[in-house]
C-alpha positions as CSV (number, residue, x, y, z in Angstrom):
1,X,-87.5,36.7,26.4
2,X,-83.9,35.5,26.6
3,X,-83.0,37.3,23.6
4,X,-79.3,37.2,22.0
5,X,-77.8,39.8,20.4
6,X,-78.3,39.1,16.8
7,X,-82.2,38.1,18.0
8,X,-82.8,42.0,20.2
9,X,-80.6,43.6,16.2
10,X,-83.3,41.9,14.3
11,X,-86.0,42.8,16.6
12,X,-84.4,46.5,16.2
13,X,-84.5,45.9,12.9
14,X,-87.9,45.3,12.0
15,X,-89.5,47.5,14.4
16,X,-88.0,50.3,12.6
17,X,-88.9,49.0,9.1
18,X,-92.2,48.8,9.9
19,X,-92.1,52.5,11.5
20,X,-90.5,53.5,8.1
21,X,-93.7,51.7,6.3
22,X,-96.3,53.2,8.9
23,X,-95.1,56.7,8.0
24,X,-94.6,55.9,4.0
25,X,-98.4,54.6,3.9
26,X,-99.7,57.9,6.1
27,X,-97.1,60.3,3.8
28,X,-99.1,58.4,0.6
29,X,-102.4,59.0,2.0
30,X,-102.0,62.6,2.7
31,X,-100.4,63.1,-1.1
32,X,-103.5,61.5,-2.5
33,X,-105.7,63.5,-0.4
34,X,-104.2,66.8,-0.6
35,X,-103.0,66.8,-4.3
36,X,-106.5,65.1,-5.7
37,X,-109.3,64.4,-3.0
38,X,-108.6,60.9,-3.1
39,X,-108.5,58.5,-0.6
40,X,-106.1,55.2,-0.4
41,X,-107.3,52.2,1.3
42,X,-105.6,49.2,2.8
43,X,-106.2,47.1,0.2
44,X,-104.4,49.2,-2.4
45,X,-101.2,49.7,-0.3
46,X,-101.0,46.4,0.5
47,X,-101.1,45.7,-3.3
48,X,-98.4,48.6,-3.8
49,X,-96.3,46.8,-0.8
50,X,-95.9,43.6,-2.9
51,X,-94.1,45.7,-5.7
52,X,-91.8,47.5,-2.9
53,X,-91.0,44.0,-1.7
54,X,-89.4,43.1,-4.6
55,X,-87.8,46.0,-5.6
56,X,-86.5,46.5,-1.6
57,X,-84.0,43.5,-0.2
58,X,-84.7,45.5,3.4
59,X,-88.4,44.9,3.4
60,X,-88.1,41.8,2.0
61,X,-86.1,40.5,4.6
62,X,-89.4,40.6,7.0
63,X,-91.9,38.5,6.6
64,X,-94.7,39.5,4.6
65,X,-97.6,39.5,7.2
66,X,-95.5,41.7,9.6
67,X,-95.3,44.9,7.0
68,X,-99.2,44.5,6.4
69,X,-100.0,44.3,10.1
70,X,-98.0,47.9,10.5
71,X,-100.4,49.2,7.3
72,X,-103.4,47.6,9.2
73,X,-102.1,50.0,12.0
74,X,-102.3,52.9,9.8
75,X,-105.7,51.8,8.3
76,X,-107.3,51.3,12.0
77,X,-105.5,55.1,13.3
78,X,-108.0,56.7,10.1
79,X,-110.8,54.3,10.8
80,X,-110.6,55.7,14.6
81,X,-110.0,59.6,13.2
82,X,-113.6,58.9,10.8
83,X,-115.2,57.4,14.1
84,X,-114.5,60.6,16.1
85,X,-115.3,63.3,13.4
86,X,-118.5,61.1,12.6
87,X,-119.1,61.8,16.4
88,X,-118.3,65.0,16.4
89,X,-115.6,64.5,19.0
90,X,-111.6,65.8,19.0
91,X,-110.4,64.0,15.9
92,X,-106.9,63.7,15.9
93,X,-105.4,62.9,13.0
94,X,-103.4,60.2,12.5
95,X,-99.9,61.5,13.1
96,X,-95.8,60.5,11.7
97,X,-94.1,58.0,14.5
98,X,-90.7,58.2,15.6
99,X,-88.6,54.8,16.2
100,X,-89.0,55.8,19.8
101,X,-93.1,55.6,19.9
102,X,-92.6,52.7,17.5
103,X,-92.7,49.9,20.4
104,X,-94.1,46.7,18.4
105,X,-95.0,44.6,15.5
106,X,-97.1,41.6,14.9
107,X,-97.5,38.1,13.1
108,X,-101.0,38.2,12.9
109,X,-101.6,34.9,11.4
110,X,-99.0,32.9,10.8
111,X,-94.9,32.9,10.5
112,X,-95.0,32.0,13.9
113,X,-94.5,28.6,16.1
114,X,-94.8,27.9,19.8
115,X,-92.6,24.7,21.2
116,X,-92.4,24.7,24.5
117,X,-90.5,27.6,25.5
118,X,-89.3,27.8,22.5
119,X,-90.6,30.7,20.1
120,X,-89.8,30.0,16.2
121,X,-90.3,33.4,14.2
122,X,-90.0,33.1,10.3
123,X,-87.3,35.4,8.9
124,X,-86.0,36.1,12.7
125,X,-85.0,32.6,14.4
126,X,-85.2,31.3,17.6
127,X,-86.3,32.7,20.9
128,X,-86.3,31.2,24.4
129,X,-88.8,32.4,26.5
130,X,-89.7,32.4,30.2
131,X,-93.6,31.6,30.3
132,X,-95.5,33.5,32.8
133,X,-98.0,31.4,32.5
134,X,-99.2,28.5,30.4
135,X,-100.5,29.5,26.7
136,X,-104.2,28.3,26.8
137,X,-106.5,27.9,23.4
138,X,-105.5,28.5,20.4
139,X,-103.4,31.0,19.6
140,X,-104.3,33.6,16.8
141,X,-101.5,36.3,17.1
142,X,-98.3,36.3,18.1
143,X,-96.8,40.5,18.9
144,X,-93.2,41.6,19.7
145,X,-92.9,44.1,22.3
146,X,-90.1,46.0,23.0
147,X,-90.4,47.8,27.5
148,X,-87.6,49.6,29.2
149,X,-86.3,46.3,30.7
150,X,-86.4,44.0,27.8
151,X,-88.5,42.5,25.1
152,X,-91.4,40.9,25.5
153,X,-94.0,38.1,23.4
154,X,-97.9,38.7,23.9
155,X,-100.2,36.3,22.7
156,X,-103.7,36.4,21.5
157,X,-105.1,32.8,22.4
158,X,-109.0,31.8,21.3
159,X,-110.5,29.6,24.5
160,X,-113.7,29.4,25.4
161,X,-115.3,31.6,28.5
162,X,-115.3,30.6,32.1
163,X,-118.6,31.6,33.4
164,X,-118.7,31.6,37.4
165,X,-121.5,30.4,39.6
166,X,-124.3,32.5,39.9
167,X,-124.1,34.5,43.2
168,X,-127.1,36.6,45.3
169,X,-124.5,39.0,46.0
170,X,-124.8,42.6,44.9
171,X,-122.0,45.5,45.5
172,X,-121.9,49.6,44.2
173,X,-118.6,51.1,44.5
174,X,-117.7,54.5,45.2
175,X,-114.2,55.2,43.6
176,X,-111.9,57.3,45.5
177,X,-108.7,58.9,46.1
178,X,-108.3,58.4,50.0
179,X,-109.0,55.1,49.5
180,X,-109.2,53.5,46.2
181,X,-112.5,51.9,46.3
182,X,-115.2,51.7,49.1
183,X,-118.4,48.9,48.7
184,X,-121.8,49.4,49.7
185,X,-121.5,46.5,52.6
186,X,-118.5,48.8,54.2
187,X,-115.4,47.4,52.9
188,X,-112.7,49.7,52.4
189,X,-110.0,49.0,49.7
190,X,-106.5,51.1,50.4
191,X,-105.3,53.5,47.5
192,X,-101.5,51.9,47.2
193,X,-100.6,55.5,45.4
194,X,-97.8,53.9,43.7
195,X,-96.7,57.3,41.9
196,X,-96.7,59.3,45.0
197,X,-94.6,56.5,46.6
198,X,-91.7,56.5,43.7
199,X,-91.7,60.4,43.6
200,X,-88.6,60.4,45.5
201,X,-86.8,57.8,43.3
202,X,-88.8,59.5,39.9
203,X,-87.0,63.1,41.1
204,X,-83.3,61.8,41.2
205,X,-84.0,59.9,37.8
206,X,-85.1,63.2,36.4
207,X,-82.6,65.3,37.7
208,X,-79.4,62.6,36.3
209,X,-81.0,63.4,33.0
210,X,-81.9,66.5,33.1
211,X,-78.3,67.4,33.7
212,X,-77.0,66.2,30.7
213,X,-77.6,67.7,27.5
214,X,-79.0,66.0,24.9
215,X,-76.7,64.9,21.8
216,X,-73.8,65.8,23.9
217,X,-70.7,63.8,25.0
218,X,-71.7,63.3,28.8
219,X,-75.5,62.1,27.2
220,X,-73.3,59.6,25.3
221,X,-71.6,58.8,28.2
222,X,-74.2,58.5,31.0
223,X,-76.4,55.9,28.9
224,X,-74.6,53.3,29.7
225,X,-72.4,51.6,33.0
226,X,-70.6,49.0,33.8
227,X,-71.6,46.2,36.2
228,X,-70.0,46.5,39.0
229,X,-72.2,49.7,39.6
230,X,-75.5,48.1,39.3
231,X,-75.6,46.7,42.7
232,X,-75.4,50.9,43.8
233,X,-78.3,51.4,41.5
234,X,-81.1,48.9,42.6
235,X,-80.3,49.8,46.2
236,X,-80.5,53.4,45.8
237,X,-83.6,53.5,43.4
238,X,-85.4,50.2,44.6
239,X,-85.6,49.0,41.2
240,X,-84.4,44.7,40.3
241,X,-82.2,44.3,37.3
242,X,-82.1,41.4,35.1
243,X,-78.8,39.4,34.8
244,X,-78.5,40.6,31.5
245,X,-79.1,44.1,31.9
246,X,-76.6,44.4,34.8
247,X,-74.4,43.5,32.5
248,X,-74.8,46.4,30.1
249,X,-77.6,49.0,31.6
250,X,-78.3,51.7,30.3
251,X,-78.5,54.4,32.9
252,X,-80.2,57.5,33.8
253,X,-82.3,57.6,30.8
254,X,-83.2,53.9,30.5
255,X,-83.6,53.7,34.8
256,X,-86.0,56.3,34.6
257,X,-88.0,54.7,32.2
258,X,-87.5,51.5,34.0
259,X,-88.8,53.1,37.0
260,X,-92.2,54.3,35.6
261,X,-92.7,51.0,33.9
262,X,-92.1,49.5,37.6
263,X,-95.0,52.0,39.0
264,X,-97.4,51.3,35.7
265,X,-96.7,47.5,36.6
266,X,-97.7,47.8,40.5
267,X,-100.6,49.7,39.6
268,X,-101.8,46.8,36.7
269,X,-101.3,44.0,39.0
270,X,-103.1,45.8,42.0
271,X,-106.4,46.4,39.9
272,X,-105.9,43.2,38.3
273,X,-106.3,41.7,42.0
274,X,-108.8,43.6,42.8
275,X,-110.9,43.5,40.0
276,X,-110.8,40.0,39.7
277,X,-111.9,39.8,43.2
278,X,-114.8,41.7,42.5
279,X,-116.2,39.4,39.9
280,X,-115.5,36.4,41.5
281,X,-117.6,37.2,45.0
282,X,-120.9,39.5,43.3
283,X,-123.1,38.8,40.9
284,X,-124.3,42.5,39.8
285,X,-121.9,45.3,40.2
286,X,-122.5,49.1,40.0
287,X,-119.9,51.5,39.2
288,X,-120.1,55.6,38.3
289,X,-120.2,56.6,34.6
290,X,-117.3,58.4,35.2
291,X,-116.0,61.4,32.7
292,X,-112.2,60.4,34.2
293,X,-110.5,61.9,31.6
294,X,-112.4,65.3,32.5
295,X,-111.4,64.8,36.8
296,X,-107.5,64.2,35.4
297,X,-107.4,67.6,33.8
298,X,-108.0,69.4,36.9
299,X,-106.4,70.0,40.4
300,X,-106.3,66.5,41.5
301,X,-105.3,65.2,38.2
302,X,-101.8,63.7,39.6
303,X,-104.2,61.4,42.0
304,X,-107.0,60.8,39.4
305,X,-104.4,59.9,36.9
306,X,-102.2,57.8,39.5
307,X,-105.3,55.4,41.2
308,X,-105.8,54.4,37.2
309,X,-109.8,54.2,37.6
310,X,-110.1,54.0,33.7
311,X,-108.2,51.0,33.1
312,X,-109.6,49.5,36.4
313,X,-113.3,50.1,34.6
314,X,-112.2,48.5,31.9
315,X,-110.9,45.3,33.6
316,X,-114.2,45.3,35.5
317,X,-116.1,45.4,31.8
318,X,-114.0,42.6,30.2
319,X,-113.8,40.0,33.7
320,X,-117.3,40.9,34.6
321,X,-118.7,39.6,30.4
322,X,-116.6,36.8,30.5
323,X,-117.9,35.6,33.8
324,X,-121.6,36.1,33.3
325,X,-121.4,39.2,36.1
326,X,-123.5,42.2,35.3
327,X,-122.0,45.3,35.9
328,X,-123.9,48.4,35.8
329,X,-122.8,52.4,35.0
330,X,-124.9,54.7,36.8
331,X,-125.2,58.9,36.4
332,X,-122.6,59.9,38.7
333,X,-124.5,63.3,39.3
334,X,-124.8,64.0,43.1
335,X,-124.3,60.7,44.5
336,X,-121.9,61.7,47.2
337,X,-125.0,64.9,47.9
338,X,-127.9,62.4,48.6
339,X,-129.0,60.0,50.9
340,X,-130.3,56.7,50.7
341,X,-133.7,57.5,51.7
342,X,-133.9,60.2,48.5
343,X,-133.1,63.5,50.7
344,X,-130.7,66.2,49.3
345,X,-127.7,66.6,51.7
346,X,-125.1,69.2,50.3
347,X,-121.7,68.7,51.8
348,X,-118.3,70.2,50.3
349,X,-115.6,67.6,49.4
350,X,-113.4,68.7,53.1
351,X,-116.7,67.1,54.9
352,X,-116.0,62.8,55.1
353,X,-119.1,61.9,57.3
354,X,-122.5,62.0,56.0
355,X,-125.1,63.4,58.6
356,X,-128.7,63.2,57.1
357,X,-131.5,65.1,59.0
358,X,-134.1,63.6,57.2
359,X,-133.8,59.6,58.2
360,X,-131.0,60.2,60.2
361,X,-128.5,58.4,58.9
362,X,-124.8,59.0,59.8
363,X,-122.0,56.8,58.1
364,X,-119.1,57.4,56.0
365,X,-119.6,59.5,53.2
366,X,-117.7,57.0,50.8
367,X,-119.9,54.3,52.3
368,X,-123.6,56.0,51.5
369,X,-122.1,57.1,48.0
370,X,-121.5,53.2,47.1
371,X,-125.2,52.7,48.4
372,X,-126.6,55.6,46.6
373,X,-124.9,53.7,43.3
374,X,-126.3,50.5,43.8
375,X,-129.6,52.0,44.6
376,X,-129.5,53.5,41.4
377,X,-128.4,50.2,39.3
378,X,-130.5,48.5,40.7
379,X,-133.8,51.0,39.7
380,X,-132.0,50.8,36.1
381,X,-132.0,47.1,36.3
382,X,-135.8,46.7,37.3
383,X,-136.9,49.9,34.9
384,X,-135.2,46.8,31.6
385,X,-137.1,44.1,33.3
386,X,-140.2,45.7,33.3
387,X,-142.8,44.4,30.7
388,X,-144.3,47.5,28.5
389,X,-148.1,47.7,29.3
């Protein structure tokens, strides 16, 4: 968004009023709870936030949807904490924000109004925006996002699914770390290992921080430089600035953040590609149940966590419904150990080629794993399209 500076103040402004009513409403419930064994609900603090409106010129200068979406925040983060105990899972309850964890708020109805690239927000103004795209459907919620380079508008649009040609193909994939994917007809996808590829810029980021102590005069100092010293920057740490933040950019702190939003971008757009891909040239996909967050706790969690196989997954889950595509999660249990004929054949994780001395069979290891998956989708599949009897 090409925000001016009275639009980023009231941005500022109501992101931390709405933190300020997020941690009011979870301070209320935890009084009610811990002085009588009572419980609050949404409805009741959105009744008490009508009197607080009127007695408060600050909230009331923020339009009245936007302080019951940040309750609705707080009602969904207790919803989630009664899922999980109900599950008998890690709870995690619902915890205080600061204004730095604090990143959005949301219209969710109305108090909103797209004109072109023009962005009308009641009780903010004006906003001109640059459209990555075209707004199709209708749009249902309108949310204010504030990244390390800039702010941002994200719209939830209502249109109606796309569903693709039905296709014959089928694929299983074999998630990896050498490479980041390998299919069951062969084809090898490369792991980009965008983390591993910015350490060297992420280090010197870290250290310009780390050198300054917080609160202190050369903090003060290093958050901010002029312009002439911007071109120095984006050569030395690879990273683009906008016009208007090389006019006033924030520095070590704020480039490092930049920076790992630059790496967390790469990586969306790459799975974005690929998945997308994916759906568009198979009809029934197979993938491991994975237990990712279990393989990012452990030695390799750096690489686990930086191919991002979760959020690819998930983009896999959404693309593949809205297209008609099936996609299948198989047990992951021993399908880099077996063979496609059935056989057992151990082999430690150093060993990449797959030698099988019953069928004899030698390929990529990679490459019989993503067979052994959609061997195993596809005895799932015919097991539901069985009749009974």
């Amino acid at each position: 968004m090409r925000t001016s500076k009275r639009i980023a103040e009231a941005f500022q402004h109501t992101l931390g009023l709405c933190c300020d009513l997020y941690n009011a409403g979870l301070q209320e419930r935890r009084d009610a709870y811990k002085l009588g064994r009572k419980s609050i609900s949404y409805a009741q603090q959105c009744v008490e936030l009508t009197d607080v409106r009127e007695s408060d010129a600050a909230v009331a200068s923020i339009y009245s949807q936007v302080t019951q979406d940040a309750l609705r925040r707080l009602n969904n983060a207790f919803l989630a904490f009664f899922r999980r105990v109900k599950a008998k899972q890690t709870a995690g309850y619902p915890r205080f924000r600061s204004k730095s964890r604090y990143g959005s708020f949301t219209y969710p109805q109305s108090g909103f109004r797209l004109e072109g690239d023009k962005l009308h927000l009641a009780k903010i103004g004006s906003v001109r925006l640059r459209l990555s795209r075209p707004v199709e459907g209708k749009i249902k919620t309108c949310t204010i996002k504030r990244q390390a380079d800039g702010w941002f508008v994200i719209f939830t649009a209502e249109t109606e699914p796309e569903l693709l040609l039905e296709r014959c193909e089928q694929v299983g994939i074999d998630v990896g770390l050498l490479s980041f994917a390998t299919l069951s007809d062969g084809t090898e996808i490369d792991n980009p290992r965008w983390y591993r590829e910015a350490q060297a810029r992420l280090r010197r980021a870290q250290r310009k921080v780390a050198r300054r102590k917080k609160g202190s005069h050369r903090r003060r100092k290093a958050d901010q430089f002029f312009p002439q010293q911007a071109a120095t920057f984006e050569k030395q740490n690879s990273v683009t600035l906008s016009q208007q933040a090389a006019r006033n950019v924030p520095a070590e702190i704020q480039l490092l953040a930049r920076t790992h939003l630059h790496i967390a971008n790469q990586r969306r757009d790459f799975q974005h590609k690929i998945s997308r891909w994916l759906v568009n040239n198979y009809q029934v996909i197979a993938v491991e149940d994975l237990n990712v967050k279990g393989l990012a706790g452990g030695m390799l969690a750096k690489s686990v966590n930086d191919a991002g196989w979760s959020a690819f997954f998930n983009m896999l889950t959404y693309k593949a419904e809205d297209a008609g595509r099936v996609l299948k999660k198989v047990n992951p249990n021993g399908t880099s150990q077996t063979c496609v004929c059935g056989a057992s054949t151990p082999k430690r994780l150093s060993q990449r080629w797959h030698q099988c001395w019953s069928c004899g069979l030698s390929a990529n290891r990679d490459h019989v794993s993503a067979q052994v998956i959609l061997q195993r989708a596809g005895q799932s599949l015919l097991a539901v399209t069985q009749p009974l009897g």
